[in-house]
N, C-alpha and C positions, 0 to 999 in steps of 0.2 A: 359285256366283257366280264363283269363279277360273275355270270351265271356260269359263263366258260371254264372261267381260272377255276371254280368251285369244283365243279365236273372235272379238269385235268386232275386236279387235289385226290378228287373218289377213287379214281380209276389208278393213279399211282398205290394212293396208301391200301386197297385190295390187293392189286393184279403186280405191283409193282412194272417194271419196267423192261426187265430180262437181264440185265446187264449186270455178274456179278461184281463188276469192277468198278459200278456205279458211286457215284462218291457223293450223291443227295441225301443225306443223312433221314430226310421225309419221304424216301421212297422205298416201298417194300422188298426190293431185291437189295437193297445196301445191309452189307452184314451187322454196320451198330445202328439197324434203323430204332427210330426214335420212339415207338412205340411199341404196341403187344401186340402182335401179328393174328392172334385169337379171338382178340375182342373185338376186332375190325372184321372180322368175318360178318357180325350183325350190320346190314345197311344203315342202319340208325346210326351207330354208333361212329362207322365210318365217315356218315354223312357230317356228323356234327364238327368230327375234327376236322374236313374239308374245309367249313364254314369258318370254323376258328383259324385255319394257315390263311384263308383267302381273308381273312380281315386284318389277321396282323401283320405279312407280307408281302401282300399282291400275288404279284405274278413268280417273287422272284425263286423261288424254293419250287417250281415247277421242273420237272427233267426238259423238256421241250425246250425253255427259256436257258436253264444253266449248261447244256448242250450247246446252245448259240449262240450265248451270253455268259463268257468265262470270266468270274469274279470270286474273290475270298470273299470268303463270309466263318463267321466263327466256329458254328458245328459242324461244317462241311470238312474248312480244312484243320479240324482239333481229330476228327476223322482219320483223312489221309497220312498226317503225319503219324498220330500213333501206328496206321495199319504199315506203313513205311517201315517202322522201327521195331516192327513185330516178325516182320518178312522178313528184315534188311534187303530191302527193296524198294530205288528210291523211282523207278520209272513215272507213275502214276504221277509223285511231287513234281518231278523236273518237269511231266509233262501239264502238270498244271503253271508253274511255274514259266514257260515258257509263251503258254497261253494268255495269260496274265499279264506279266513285265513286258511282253513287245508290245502289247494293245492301249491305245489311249483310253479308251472309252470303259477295257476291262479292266484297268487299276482303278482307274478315277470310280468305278463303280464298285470299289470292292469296299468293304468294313464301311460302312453306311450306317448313321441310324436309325432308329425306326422311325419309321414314317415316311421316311425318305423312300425307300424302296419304291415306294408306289407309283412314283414318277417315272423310272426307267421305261417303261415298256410308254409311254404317251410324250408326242411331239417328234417322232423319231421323221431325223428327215434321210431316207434313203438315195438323194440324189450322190451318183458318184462323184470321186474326189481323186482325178490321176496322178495328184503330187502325193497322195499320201499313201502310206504304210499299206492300207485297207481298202479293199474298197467299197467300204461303205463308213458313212462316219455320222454319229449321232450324235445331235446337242439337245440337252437337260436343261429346261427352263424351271423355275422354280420361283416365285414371288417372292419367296423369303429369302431367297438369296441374292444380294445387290453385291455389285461391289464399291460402294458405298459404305457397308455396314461389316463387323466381323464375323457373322457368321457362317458355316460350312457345313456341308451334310455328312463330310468323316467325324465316325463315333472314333475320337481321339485315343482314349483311354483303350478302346477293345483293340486297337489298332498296333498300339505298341505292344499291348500283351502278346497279341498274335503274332507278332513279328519277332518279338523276344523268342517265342516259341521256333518259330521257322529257322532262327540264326541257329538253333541249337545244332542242325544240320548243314551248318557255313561250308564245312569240305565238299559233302556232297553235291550242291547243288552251286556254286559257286561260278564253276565256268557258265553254266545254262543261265543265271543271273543276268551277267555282264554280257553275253550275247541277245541276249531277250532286252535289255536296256539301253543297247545300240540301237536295237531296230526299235525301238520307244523314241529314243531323242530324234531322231531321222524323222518319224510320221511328226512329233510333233512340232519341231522345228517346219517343216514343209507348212504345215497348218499356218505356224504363225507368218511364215513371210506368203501364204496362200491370199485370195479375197476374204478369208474367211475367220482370219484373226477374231474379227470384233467379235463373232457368234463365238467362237471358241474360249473364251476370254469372259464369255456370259455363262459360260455352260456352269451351271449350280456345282459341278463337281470334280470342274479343272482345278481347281487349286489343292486339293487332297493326292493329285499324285506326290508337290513337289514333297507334302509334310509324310507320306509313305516311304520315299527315296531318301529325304534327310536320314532317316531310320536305320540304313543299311550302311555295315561298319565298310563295305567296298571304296567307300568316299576315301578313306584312307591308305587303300591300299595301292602299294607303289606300281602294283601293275595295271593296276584301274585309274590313276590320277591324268597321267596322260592323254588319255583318250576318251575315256568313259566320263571320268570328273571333269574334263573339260568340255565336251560336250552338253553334259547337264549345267553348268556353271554357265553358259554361253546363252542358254535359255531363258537365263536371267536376263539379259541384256537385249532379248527380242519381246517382253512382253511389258508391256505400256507399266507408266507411271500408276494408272490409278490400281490396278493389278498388284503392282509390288507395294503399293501404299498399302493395300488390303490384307498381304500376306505379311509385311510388318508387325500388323494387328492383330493378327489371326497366331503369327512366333508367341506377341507378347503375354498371349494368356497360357501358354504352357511355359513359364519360363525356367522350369527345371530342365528341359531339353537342351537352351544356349547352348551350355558348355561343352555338351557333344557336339554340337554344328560347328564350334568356334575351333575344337579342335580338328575337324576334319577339314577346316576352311587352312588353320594355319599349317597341316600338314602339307595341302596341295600347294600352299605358297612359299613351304621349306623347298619341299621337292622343286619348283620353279625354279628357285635360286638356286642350289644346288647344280641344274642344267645349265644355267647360265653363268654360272664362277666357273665351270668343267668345260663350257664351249668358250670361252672369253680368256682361260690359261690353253686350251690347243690352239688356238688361231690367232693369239697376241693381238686382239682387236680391241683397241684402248679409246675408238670413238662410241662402243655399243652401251647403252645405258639399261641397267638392268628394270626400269619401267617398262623397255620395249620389248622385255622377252614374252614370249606367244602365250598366253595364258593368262599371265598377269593380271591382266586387267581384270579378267573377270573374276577371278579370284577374289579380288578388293571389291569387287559391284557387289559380291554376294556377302562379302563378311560386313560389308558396312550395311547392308539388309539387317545381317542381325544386330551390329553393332545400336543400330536404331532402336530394335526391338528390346534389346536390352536397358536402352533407354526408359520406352515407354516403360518396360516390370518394373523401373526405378522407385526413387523416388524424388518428384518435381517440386518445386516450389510451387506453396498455393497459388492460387490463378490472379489474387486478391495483390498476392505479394510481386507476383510477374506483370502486372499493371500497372503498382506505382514505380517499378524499373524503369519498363519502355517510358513511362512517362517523363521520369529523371532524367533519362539520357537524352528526350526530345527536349527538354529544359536545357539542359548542360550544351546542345549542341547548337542549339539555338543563341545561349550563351555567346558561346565561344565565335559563331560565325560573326555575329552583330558586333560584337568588342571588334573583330578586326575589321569590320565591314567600317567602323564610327572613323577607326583610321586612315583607311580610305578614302572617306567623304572628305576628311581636313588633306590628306595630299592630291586631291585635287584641286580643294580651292586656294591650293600654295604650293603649283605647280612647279613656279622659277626659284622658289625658296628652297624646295628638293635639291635641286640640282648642286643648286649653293651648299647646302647642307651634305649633300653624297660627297663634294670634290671636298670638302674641312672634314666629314670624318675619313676621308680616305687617308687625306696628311694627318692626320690625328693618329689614325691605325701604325702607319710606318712609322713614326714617330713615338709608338706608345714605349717604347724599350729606355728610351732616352729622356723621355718624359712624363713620367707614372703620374706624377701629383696633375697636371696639368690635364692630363689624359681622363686620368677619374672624373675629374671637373666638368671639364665637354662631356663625356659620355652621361652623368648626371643632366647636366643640360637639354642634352639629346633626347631623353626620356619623358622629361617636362614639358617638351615643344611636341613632343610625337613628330618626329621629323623623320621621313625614310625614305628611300625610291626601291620600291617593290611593288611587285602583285601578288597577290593573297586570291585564295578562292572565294567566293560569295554562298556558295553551296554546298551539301554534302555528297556531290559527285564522286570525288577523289575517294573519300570513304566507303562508297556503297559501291563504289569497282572494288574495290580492295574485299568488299564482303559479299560480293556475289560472288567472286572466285571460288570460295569458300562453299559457297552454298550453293545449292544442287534442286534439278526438281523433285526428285522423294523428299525431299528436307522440308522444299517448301509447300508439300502438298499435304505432308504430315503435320504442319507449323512446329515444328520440332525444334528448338534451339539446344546445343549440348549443353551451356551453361547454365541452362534452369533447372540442370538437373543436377543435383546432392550429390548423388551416385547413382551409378547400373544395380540392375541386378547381379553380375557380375561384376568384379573388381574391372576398371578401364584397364589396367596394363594387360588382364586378360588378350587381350586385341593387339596387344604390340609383341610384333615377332622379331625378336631378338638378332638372329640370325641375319633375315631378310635387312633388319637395321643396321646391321655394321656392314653390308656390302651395297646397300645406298650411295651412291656419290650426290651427296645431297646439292654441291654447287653446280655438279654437270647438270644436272635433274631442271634447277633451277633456274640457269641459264639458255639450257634448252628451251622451259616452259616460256620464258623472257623472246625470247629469238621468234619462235614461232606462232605465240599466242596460242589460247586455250581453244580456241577454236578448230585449230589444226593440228597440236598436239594431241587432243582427244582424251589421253591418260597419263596421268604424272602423279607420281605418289605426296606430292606438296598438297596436290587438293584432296587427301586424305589424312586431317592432322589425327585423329584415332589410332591410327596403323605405326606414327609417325613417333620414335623414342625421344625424350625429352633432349636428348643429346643432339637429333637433329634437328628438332625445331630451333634450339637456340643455334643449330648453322643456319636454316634457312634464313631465321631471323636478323642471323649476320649477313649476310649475303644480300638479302632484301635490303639490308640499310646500307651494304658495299655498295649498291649496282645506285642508290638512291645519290647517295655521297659522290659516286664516278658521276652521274646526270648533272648535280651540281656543278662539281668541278667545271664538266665541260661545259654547262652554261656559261660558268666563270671564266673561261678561256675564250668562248665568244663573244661575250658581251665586252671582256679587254680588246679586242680588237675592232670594235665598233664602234666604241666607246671614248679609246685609249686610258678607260680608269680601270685599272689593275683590280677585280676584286679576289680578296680571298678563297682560298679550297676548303679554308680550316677555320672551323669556327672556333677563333683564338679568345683565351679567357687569360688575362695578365689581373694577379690579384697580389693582394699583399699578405705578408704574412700575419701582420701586427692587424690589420682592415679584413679580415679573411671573407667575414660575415658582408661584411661591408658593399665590398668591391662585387661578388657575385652576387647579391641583389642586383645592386646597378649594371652590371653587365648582362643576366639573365631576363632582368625584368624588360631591358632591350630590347635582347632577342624575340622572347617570347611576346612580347606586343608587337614588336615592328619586323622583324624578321624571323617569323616564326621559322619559314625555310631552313634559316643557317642553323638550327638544332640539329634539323638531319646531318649536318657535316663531322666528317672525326673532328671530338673534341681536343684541344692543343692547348695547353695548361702550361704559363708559365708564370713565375714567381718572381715578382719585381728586383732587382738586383742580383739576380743571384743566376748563376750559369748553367747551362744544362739545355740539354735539347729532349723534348718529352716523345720519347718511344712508348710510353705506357707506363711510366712508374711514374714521372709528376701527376698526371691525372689519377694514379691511384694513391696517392699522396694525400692530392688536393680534397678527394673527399674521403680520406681518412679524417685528415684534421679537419675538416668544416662539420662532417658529423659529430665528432667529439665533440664538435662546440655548440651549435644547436640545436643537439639532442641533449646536454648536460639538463635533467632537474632544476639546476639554479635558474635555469631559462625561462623557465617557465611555460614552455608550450607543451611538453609531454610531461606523465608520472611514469615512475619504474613503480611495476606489480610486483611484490616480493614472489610470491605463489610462482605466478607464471615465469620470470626475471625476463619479462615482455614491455615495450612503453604500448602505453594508452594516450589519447588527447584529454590534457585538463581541461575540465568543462567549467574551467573560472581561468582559464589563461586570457589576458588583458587582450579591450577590443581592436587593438592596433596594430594585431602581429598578421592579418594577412599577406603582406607581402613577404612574410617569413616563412608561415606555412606553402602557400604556393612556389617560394624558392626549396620548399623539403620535394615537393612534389615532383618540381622540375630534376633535381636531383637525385630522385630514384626514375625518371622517363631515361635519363641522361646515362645513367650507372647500368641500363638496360644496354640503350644503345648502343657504347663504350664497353661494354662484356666489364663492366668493373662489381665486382663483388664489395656490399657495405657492410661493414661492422653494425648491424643493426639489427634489432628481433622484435617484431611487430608480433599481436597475435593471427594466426590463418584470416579472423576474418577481414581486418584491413586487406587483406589482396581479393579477398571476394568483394569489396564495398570497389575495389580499384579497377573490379571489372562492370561496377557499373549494379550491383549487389545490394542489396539492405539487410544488416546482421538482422536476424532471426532466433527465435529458444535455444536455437541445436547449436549455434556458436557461443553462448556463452560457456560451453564446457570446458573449449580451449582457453575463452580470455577471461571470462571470470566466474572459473572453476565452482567456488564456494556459492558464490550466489545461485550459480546454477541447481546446485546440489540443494539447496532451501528450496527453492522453487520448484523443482522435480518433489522433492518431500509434502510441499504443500498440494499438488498435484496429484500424488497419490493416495493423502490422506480419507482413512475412512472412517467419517463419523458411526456408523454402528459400529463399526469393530472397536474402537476409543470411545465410545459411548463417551462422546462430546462433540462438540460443531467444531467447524472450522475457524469462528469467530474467536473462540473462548480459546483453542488450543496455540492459536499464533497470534491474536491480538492485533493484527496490518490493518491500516486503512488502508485510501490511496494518494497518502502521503507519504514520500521516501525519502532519504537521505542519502547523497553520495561524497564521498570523501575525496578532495582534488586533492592537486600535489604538493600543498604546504601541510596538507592533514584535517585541513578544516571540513566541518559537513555542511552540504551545500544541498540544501529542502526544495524539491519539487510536488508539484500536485500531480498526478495523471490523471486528474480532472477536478473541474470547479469544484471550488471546497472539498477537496478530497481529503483531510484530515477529520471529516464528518462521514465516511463512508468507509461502512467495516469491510473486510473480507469476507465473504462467506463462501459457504458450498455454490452457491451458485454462479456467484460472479470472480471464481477464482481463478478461470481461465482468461476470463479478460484482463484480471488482471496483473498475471503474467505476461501474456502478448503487450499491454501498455509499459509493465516495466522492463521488458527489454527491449523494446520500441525505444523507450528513455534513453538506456544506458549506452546501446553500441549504436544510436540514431542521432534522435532530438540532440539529446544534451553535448552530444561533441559537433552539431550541424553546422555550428558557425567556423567550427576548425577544419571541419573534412572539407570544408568546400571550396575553401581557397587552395586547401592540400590536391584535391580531385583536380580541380580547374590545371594545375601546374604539373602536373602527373598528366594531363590529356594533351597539353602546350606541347609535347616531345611526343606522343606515345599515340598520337589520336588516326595519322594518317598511315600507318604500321598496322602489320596484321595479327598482331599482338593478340586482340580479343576474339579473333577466330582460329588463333593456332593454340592456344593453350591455355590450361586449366588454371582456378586461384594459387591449387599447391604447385605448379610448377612456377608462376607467377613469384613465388615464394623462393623460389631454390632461385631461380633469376636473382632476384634485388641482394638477396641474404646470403646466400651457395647454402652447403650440405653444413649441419654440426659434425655429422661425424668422420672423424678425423682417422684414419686406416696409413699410419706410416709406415708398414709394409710395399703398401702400393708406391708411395712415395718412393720408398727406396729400388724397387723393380726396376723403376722407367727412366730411374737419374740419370745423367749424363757426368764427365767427368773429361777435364781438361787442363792444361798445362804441366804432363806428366802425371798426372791422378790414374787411376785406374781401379777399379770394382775390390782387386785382393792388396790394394797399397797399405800399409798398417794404419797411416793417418785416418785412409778412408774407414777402414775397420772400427777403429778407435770414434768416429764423427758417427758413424750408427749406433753404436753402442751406446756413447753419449744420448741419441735423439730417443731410442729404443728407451731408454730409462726415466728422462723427463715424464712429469707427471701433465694432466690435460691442461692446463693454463699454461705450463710451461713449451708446449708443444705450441700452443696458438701464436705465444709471445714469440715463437721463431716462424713460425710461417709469416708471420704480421712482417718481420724484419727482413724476411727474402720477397714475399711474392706482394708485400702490402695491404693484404687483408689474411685474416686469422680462421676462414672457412676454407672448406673443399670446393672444389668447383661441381658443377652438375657430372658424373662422369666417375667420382673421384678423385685422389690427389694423385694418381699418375700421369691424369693430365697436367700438370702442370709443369711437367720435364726440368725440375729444378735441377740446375748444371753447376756443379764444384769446381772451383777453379785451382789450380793449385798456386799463391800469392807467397813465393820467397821461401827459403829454409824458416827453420826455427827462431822466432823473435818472441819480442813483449806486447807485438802489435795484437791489435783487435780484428777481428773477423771480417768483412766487410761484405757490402752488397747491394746490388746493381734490380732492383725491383724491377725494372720496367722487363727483362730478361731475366727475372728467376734464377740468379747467380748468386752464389755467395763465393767470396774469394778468401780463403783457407789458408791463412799460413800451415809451413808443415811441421807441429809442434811437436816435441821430444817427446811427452807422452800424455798417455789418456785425463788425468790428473789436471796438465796444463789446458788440452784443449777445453774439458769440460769447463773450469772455471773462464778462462778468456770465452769463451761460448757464450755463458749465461752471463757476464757481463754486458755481452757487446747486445743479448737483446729482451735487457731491461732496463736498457739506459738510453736505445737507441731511438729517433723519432726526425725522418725529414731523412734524404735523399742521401741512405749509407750513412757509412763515416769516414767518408774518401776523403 
């Protein structure tokens, strides 16, 4: 075969081929042929560069072969295009082009690198093929290519040059494109639903078509997205796991390309929606769910391809650090199932005492309003004996339905977890399309996926939380814990009728005002042991003696003031950071507060559930530790700034350049000091006798990683863990840790700082003769327009109960102006649980502002009705 190709080689670069329209840059009738047409006249001469094309190409630069085998290659068509632009004359291109983009075998075999070539022409199997495009179809074996491994035979880099090159001529050849890549996806679809997938799917040089077609700006074009982009899109979803696990891999090492793929992904999934709000306003069809419009799906199969790949360019948490996690969590989970499991064992062997016990706290329950002292007492009681009639799970079943929903076979062929990972190469909001997210009906979405199961829905945009805007996760996440809270209920209605003991819908918490701390231990510590269930329930918040039925401002009340109070410093389980004005865990807070930490814990699962926003400012990585996390170097930038900053300095120091060591210049053993919340410094080792062990150049890196191992780990371990435990008690059977990141984790428990009273005032509503142009109203903007930022929080605190924005902005929160009486001396008043304030109509701006800022810096507890 070598002596042949050699012989074709002679006989072109002499005689050439006759064809002046020949486009083989190595054959003597092409007008920019490659060499000197003079010096080839000597056989010698000729002969050598024969020898030299047949070694560095094979076959492929042969006319015979590029004749019968249409493929790009670099000097071929760097050739045509110039000779195109010289003539203006694009026939020769289109008809390359033509040749090319409808043939499988002739893309996948075009911009190759060396070496590769030499395979084309060996293994060809000519047996015909009637589904397909051709009819003849060759598959490319090649040992080095697995798919298994990332490797490919497209020379990447020559590939986008040359195509850069090609677009430069987009008007021209544009229609002949999109028709030549019709009849492309048809053959190769046929292929894939053929016998002959697997061979195809092996072929060394199938996967270099889809990275040539990403390349082409048509993916975006609106007349191409329909038809053509969905086509190619649909491809996606006929070719096996292990396939798109490979071309994951194969994305991730170009990863300056994403952000063109992502935009041509969320173009196609604008235009989707787009069709779908324009067919859904002509036909008033209010059952049709925009998951189920045509295309959709694939759309989402293809951007979470890259969304993944994006991933892997990241960057991950070392493998060292992703180890001792899963381990924590198999600790913690294992924890948690045995505590209730231990319970179990004792309500069995006090089986008739249950019963006893269920029917005294049921009269205890309806009783609690009329007898509070009495009630706390029992319910302490209650807790001491471990006394309850329920069933708990033994397993992590319930959990790992909840995260297999989530998770997918590329996910788990890739072992890809999103959370291991820092960031993408690309920002994640990248990936969320704005658009597409505000015409989501995320409960229909949800109750659909509920109704017919994943099995039969097939696509739902809930099992893509990536795509998914922070705004809907936390409806999904409401919704999840609606539908959880109605499942309760109706147990609760059956098991009253089978029973005749009335159980609650509402997990009711009666606490005191003066006991606040008190009483929500003893009632959390309950639940959370004995009926862990009842957390899932809307929580129902009321306040010993005092009137009021909680629509949502007692419960945002209730943990307003309970945070004020065991979060205060004097407490002693937290410090305030001056630097960050962040709390931290004292790492000397006394050994006896577990049941307080774990009641913080429960208290932010709870404030999840309940949409209640806390007056609270952790640093970022407490919500990364909340997802199950271990702080790391890179978090102490956020929570403790300065240290970081030393440590980074010690880190970069360079003894030649300071012509000094690093022992002499900073003086550190591995003896530290950290300062708790009374101000005291509190001496740990990060190793035996560490106050005998300098720093140096060598072991400086250890011993960074040990001290902040110390600070955001070891030294607060005995505080996060009762905190973690009580934060999992409410938060663990939710899919919390598969829908969302630590920073959104964060805008959950805390909301937004920033405060945009524009918005606010947009969306107001206005009632009892109030209206947008009424002077009082004018006059109450102007007023709020002018407060400085404390003063702004101090009124939001006094209408909606807490002093942040919600996720979304403050327009969500539709704060409604009442109009409350003509002109008086009264104060302002307000109805938290509904976001009202009721507004006398004051004489002028002067009066309102001062009765304003009275009524809320003085204000604290349920208005001043």
């Amino acid at each position: 075969m070598v002596e042949g190709t050699i012989k074709g080689y002679f006989k072109q670069l002499k005689d050439g081929c006759g064809d002046e329209q020949c486009p083989n840059v190595y054959c003597s009738s092409n007008p920019a042929f490659k060499f000197d047409r003079q010096s080839l006249q000597n056989p010698n001469t000729a002969a050598a560069q024969a020898i030299h094309l047949a070694t560095e190409f094979g076959s492929v630069y042969l006319d015979e072969f590029i004749n019968s085998n249409l493929f790009l290659v670099q000097d071929n068509l760097e050739h045509i295009l110039t000779k195109s632009k010289q003539t203006n004359n694009y026939d020769l291109l289109k008809k390359l082009i033509c040749s090319v983009f409808s043939n499988r075998q002739n893309l996948s075999s075009s911009f190759l690198q060396k070496g590769f070539p030499l395979n084309i022409s060996q293994d060809t199997d000519q047996a015909s093929i009637t589904t397909s495009a051709t009819p003849k179809s060759t598959f490319i074996q090649d040992k080095r290519i697995t798919l298994e491994n990332d490797q490919i035979t497209l020379d990447v880099e020559m590939m986008k040059r040359m195509m850069k090159g090609l677009l430069v001529f987009e008007d021209e050849i544009s229609l002949t494109m999109i028709y030549a890549l019709g009849t492309l996806f048809k053959q190769i679809y046929n292929e894939l639903t053929s016998g002959r997938k697997q061979e195809l799917e092996n072929d060394a040089n199938f996967l270099n078509i889809f990275l040539i077609i990403f390349q082409l700006p048509f993916l975006s074009d609106p007349t191409f997205i329909f038809e053509s982009a969905y086509s190619f899109y649909s491809l996606f979803t006929r070719i096996s796991i292990d396939l798109q696990a490979k071309f994951v891999r194969v994305l991730a090492k170009y990863p300056n390309d994403l952000k063109f793929y992502v935009a041509h992904l969320q173009q196609y999934i604008t235009m989707r929606t787009v069709r779908w709000c324009d067919h859904k306003s002509m036909s008033n069809v209010n059952e049709a769910i925009l998951s189920a419009e045509h295309g959709m799906y694939e759309g989402l199969n293809i951007l979470r391809i890259i969304f993944y790949a994006n991933l892997l360019a990241g960057e991950r948490d070392k493998i060292e650090i992703i180890e001792k996690e899963r381990e924590n969590d198999q600790k913690m989970e294992v924890e948690l199932v045995s505590r209730r499991q231990r319970h179990n064992d004792d309500d069995d062997n006090n089986g008739e005492q249950e019963q006893e016990d269920e029917q005294r706290s049921q009269q205890q329950t309806q009783g609690r309003s009329e007898q509070q002292n009495e009630s706390q007492q029992a319910a302490s009681s209650r807790v001491r004996q471990r006394s309850t009639h329920f069933s708990i799970r033994a397993s992590t079943s319930d959990q790992d339905e909840i995260e297999s929903i989530y998770e997918n076979p590329l996910q788990i062929k890739l072992d890809l977890e999103p959370n291991e990972y820092r960031h993408g190469y690309l920002p994640f909001d990248d990936f969320i399309n704005e658009y597409t997210n505000e015409n989501i009906e995320i409960n229909t979405e949800y109750l659909d996926f509920v109704r017919r199961g994943p099995d039969v829905v097939g696509f739902s945009f809930i099992l893509y939380p990536f795509f998914l805007s922070t705004i809907n996760k936390i409806a999904l996440l409401n919704i999840e814990n609606k539908v959880q809270m109605y499942q309760h209920r109706h147990t609760s209605y059956v098991h009253s009728i089978v029973s005749g003991i009335r159980l609650d819908p509402f997990f009711k918490l009666n606490v005191r005002r003066d006991h606040l701390i008190e009483d929500a231990l003893i009632a959390l510590e309950y639940q959370g042991i004995e009926r862990p269930a009842d957390l899932k329930k809307q929580l129902f918040v009321e306040f010993y003696g005092e009137q009021g039925h909680d629509e949502g401002g007692l419960s945002k009340e209730f943990f307003q003031l309970i945070t004020e109070q065991i979060f205060n410093p004097e407490y002693g389980m937290f410090m305030a950071d001056e630097e960050t004005r962040s709390l931290w865990f004292n790492p000397s807070a006394p050994e006896d507060l577990d049941r307080e930490y774990t009641l913080i814990g429960m208290l932010l699962g709870l404030a999840i559930y309940n949409s209640v926003i806390l007056d609270i400012k952790f640093p970022p990585v407490l919500y990364r530790k909340l997802m199950g996390k271990v702080g790391t170097f890179e978090d102490l930038e956020t929570s403790h700034p300065s240290i970081y900053k030393s440590l980074k300095n010690l880190l970069s120091f360079d003894e030649l350049q300071e012509n000094m060591t690093v022992e002499e210049a900073f003086g550190l053993t591995y003896q530290i000091g950290i300062t708790d919340a009374t101000g005291s410094r509190v001496t740990f080792d990060l190793k035996e006798n560490g106050d005998s062990i300098p720093v140096t150049n060598a072991n400086r890196e250890e011993f960074v990683r040990l001290y902040t191992d110390l600070i955001l780990n070891k030294s607060v371990e005995k505080q996060f863990h009762p905190f973690f435990h009580g934060f999992l008690l409410v938060t663990r059977d939710s899919s919390l840790r598969k829908l969302f990141r630590p920073d959104e984790i964060e805008l959950l428990v805390a909301g937004s700082q920033v405060l945009d009273f524009s918005q606010l005032a947009s969306a107001a509503e206005y009632d009892g003769g109030y209206t947008q142009d009424h002077p009082t109203i004018k006059n109450f903007w102007n007023v709020l327009m002018s407060f400085n930022d404390e003063q702004k929080r101090k009124f939001l605190r006094f209408t909606t109960g807490s002093d942040r924005a919600p996720i979304g902005g403050l327009a969500r929160l539709k704060l409604i102006i009442s109009r409350n009486g003509p002109d008086t001396d009264r104060l302002p008043t307000a109805h938290t649980c509904f976001n009202v304030i009721l507004l006398p109509d004051y004489s002028s701006l002067d009066k309102l502002s001062e009765k304003l800022l009275i009524a809320i810096n003085n204000t604290q507890g349920f208005g001043l009705l």
